[in-house]
N, C-alpha and C positions, 0 to 999 in steps of 0.2 A: 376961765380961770383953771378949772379942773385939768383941761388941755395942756393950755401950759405947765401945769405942777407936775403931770405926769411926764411932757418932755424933758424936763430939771430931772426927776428918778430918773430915769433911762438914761438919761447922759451919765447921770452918777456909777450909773449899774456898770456901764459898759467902758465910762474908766477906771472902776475898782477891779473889772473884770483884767484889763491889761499891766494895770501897778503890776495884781499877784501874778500876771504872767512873768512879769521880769524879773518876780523876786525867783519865781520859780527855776526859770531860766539862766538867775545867776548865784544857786544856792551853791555852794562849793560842794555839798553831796549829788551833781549833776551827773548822770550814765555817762552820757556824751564827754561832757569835761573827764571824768577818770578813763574812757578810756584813749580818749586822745594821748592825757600824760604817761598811759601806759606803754601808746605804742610810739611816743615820742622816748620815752625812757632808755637811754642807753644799755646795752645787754651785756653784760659782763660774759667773758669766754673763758675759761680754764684754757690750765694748760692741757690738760686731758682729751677737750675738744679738740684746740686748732693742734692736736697731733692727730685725732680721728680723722679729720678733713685738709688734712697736709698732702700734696698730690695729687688729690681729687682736679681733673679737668680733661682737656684734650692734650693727649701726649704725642712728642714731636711726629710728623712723617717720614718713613724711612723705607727701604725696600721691602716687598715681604721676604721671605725667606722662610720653606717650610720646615717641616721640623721631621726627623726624621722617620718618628712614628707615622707620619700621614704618608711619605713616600714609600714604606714598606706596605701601608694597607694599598695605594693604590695598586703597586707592584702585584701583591696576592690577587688584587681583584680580576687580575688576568687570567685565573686557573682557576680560581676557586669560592667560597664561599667565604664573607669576610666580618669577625663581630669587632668590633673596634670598641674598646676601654679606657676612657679620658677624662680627666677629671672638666667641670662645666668651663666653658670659656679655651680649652685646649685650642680647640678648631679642628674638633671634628665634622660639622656639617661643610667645610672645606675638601675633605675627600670625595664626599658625594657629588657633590658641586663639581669638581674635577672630572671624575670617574663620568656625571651627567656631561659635562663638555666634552666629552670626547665620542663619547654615544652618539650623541647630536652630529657633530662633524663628520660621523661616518653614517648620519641616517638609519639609528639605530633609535630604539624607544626605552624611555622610563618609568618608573612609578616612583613615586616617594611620598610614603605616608607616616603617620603622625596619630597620637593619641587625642587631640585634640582638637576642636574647628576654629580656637582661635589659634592657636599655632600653626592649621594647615593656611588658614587668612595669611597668618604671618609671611611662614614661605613660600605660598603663591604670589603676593607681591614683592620677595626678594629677588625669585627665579627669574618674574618677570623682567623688573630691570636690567638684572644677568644677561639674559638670555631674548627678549621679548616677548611683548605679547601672543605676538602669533604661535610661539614654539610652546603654550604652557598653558595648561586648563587646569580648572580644578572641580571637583566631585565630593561634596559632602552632601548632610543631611539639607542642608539650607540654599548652597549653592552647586549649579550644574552649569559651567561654561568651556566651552572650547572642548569638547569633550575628544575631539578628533589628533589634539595636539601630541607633537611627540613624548610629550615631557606633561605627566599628571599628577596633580598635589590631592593627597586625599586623604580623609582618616580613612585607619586600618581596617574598620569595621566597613566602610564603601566599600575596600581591596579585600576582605573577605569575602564577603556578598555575591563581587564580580568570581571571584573562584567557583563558588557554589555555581552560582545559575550556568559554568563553564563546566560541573560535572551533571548538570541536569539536562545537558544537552546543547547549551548555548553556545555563542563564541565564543574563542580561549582567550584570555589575560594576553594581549598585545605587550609584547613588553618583553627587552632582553635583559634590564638590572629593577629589583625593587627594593628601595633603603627603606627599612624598619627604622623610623625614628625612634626613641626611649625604647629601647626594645624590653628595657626592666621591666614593661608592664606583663609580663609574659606571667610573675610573679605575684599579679594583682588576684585577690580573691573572687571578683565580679567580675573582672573584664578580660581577666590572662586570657582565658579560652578564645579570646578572638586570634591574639598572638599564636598561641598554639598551633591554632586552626589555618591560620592563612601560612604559618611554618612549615605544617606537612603537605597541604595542600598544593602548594607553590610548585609549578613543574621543576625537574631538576636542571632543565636547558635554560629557566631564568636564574641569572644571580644573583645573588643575595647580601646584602650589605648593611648590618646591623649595628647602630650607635646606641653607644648609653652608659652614664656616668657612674651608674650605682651598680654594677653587676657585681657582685662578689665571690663568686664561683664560675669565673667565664671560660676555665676549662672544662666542668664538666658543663656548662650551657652548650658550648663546640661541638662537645661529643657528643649530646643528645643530636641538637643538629644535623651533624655527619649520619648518624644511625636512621634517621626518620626521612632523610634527605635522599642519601646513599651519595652524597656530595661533601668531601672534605672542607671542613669549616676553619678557615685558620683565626687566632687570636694575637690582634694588636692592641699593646698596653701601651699607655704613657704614664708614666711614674713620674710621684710626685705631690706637690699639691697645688691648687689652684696657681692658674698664672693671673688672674685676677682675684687678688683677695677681697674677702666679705666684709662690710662694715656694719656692728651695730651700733645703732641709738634710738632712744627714745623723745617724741616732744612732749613739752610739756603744756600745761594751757596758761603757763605765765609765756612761752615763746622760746626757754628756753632747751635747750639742746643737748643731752647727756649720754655720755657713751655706755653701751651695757658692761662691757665689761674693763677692768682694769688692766694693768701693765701684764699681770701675774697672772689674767687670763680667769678673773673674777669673775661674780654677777659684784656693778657699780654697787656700795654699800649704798648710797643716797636710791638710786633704782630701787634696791629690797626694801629700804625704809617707805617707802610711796607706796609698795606692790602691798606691805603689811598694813596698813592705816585703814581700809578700808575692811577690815577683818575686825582692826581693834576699836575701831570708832560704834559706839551704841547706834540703834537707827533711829532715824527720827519719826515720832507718830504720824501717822497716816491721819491727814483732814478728812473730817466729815464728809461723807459724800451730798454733794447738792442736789436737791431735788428740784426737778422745774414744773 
């Protein structure tokens, strides 16, 4: 008798156990259920937005057709030393790339460094497609490949380095053009001195070909150049502003999507109103901490 009484509990247990699972499971306050209707909820767009994201996509294909500041820097790059001034998205690393195909076809070598190793990552696999594998190595702190190729991707600080151990007695910097990528970093407080360094260092018989969107004094950067070089530095500008303009927005953790700024070139009032609330909101006390 006991046997049986106790398998009647058990059953009882283990379907009370399941009733409250379904109430549980179908309490209208379920995680699951709100956030299904949240992300089932249709998302309302201002007009604000779908003007932020108006043209956003891939724009038609057409000839290239350079522009005329790249075909003066490459023209310079014949005679001389070249800093090229463009705002981002111009297509400046187009002159290099140029100036490097043409090197190549006459069996001639390059350098082209970078302030950065994922940047130099970057343009190591651009050149490669460019140009191929075989023509193009790269030399940072992490990666050492192809080190014999015509054409070498590296940070500045590798092509400094190679300069030195070439005045400590070693082989010279192989190499008839080397492009300073960001060469603004010249103005960096910690790291210019490499820029500096691999600028004076750099024999006068290699060329020199210097990009970068931020310089704001690129003729007297020239002149210093020219003086420390003894090699005339010419200065190509593109004026103007972006040919790609910048978008902001912020998301929000409801999904949606708000522009920073307004028509008039605002911070979005709804934006400030968000950015302020957690200044003006009291904090909430800190729980007891748990002891185990």
């Amino acid at each position: 008798m006991r046997r049986s009484r106790d398998r009647v509990i058990n059953k009882k247990r283990r379907s009370g156990n399941k009733s409250s699972a379904r109430r549980r499971s179908s309490s209208p306050h379920s995680p699951k259920d709100e956030d299904r209707r949240d992300f089932r909820a249709p998302i309302q767009h201002s007009s604000e937005l779908k003007k932020l994201l108006g043209g956003i996509g891939t724009p038609p294909q057409r000839p290239f057709t350079p522009d005329a500041f790249q075909l003066e820097a490459l023209a310079a790059l014949e005679f001389e030393d070249v800093l090229v001034t463009a705002p981002t998205g111009s297509g400046k690393t187009w002159i290099a790339r140029e100036e490097i195909r043409r090197l190549l076809e006459s069996n001639r070598r390059a350098w082209y460094t970078t302030p950065l190793k994922a940047l130099t990552n970057s343009k190591y696999q651009e050149f490669c497609e460019e140009f191929g594998d075989a023509q193009v190595g790269i030399l940072t702190g992490d990666r050492k490949d192809n080190v014999d190729a015509p054409l070498i991707v590296g940070t500045t600080e590798i092509f400094r380095n190679q300069l030195f151990d070439s005045l400590r007695g070693g082989s010279d910097v192989n190499a008839d053009l080397v492009v300073l990528d960001e060469a603004h970093y010249l103005g960096d407080e910690d790291r210019g001195h490499v820029w500096e360094e691999a600028i004076i260092l750099t024999p006068p018989r290699i060329r020199l070909l210097l990009l970068s969107a931020t310089v704001g004094n690129a003729k007297d950067f020239a002149a210093w150049i020219s003086e420390v070089r003894g090699v005339r530095c010419a200065v190509i500008t593109r004026h103007g502003s972006r040919p790609v303009p910048l978008r902001g927005a912020m998301l929000l953790p409801d999904k949606r999507l708000l522009p920073l700024l307004t028509d008039a070139e605002r911070l979005n009032p709804e934006v400030a109103r968000l950015l302020e609330e957690p200044s003006r909101s009291p904090r909430s006390p800190r729980s007891p901490r748990r002891r185990f």
